[in-house]
C-alpha positions, 0 to 999 in steps of 0.5 A: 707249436708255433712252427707247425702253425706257420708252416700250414698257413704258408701251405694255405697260401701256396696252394691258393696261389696255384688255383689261381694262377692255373686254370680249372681245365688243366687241373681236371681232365675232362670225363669222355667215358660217359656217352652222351644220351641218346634222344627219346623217340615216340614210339608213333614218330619215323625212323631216320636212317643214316645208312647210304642207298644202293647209290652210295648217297646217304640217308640222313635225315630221310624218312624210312619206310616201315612195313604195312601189314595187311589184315584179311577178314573172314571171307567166308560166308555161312547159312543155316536153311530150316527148321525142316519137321520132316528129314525127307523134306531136308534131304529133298532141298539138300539136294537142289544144292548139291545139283549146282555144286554146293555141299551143306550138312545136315544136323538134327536137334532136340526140341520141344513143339507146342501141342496146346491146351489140354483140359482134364478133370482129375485126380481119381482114386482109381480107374473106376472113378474116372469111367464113372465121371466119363459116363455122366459126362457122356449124358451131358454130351461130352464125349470125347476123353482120355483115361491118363495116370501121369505123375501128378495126375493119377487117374485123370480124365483128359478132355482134349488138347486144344491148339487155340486157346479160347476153344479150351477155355470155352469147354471149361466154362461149361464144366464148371457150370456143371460142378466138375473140379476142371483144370487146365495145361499146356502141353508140350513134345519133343521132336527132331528139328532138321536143319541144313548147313552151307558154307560158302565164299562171300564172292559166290552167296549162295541163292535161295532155293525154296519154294512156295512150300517151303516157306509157307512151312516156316523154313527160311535161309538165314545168314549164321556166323561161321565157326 
């Protein structure tokens, strides 16, 4: 036992004694497998070519040039010309357009158009009732009235569709001093809207060509996004 002991400590001192005497770089070899890690770079900053120019002169350190792409806009322009009540009205302004070259569309649509304020007394259990009521109306002068039998209103007596406000109002007033159940209701119908569709470059606007008629009657040459 004493031998083996004596025997690891003189391997102890030998192998000291080698790190001692020989130096670290010999004993290991140096790891050049590994590369060396690339630079990060930003992604906003220049790219460095180290390429040679048609010259044969190199490029280090140069900045490269990256390409810049442009971006177009929509060059086109559009108007919406309407509303036109009337198609005949349309077509006439369509064609002043088309006189000079330029071709639109013409579209319809679907929309309610404010009548006014109707004033009926209602509802009646039958059509008699109704005439009954309009007689004793046409003794205190009021004459004018409608027998309707709508949802709702079954044998209704209409007095009249008003487009101003006050004058229904006024007419109300004076059936109530009469006794009459009256009653009051905006109405509505539908019609066909004609409108006029132009495209055009924004380097050619297209000019208004309305006239004095045209605008009076509400129709006008807006700007509208192209679709």
């Amino acid at each position: 036992m004493k031998v083996f002991f004596s025997l690891l400590l003189i391997a102890n001192i030998a192998f000291g004694l080698v790190q001692w005497l020989v130096p670290y770089e010999q004993l290991v070899a140096k790891n050049n497998s590994i590369p060396v890690a690339e630079e990060l770079r930003l992604l906003d900053e220049p790219i460095e070519s180290d390429s040679p120019d048609a010259a044969g002169n190199s490029n280090q350190g140069q900045v490269a040039e990256l390409p810049v792409s442009e971006q177009t806009g929509d060059s086109r322009l559009c108007f919406t010309i309407g509303p036109f009540k009337d198609k005949t009205r349309a077509l006439e302004v369509s064609g002043r357009y088309s006189a000079i070259n330029i071709k639109g569309e013409l579209k319809s649509s679907l929309q309610k158009e404010y009548l006014g304020v109707m004033v009926y007394i209602g509802s009646h259990k039958n059509r008699e009732a109704a005439v009954r009521t309009a007689r004793a109306l046409a003794k205190q002068g009021i004459r004018d009235n409608l027998i309707i039998n709508e949802p709702g209103k079954p044998w209704a007596l209409s007095l009249g569709v008003f487009g101003l406000k006050k004058n229904a109002e006024r007419l109300i007033k004076k059936l109530e001093k009469l006794q009459y159940l009256v009653r009051s209701e905006t109405r509505y119908r539908n019609r066909t809207i004609f409108w006029l569709y132009y495209q055009q470059s924004n380097e050619n606007p297209i000019e208004p060509l309305l006239d004095a008629d045209d605008i009076e009657n509400g129709v006008s040459q807006i700007q509208s996004q192209c679709t």
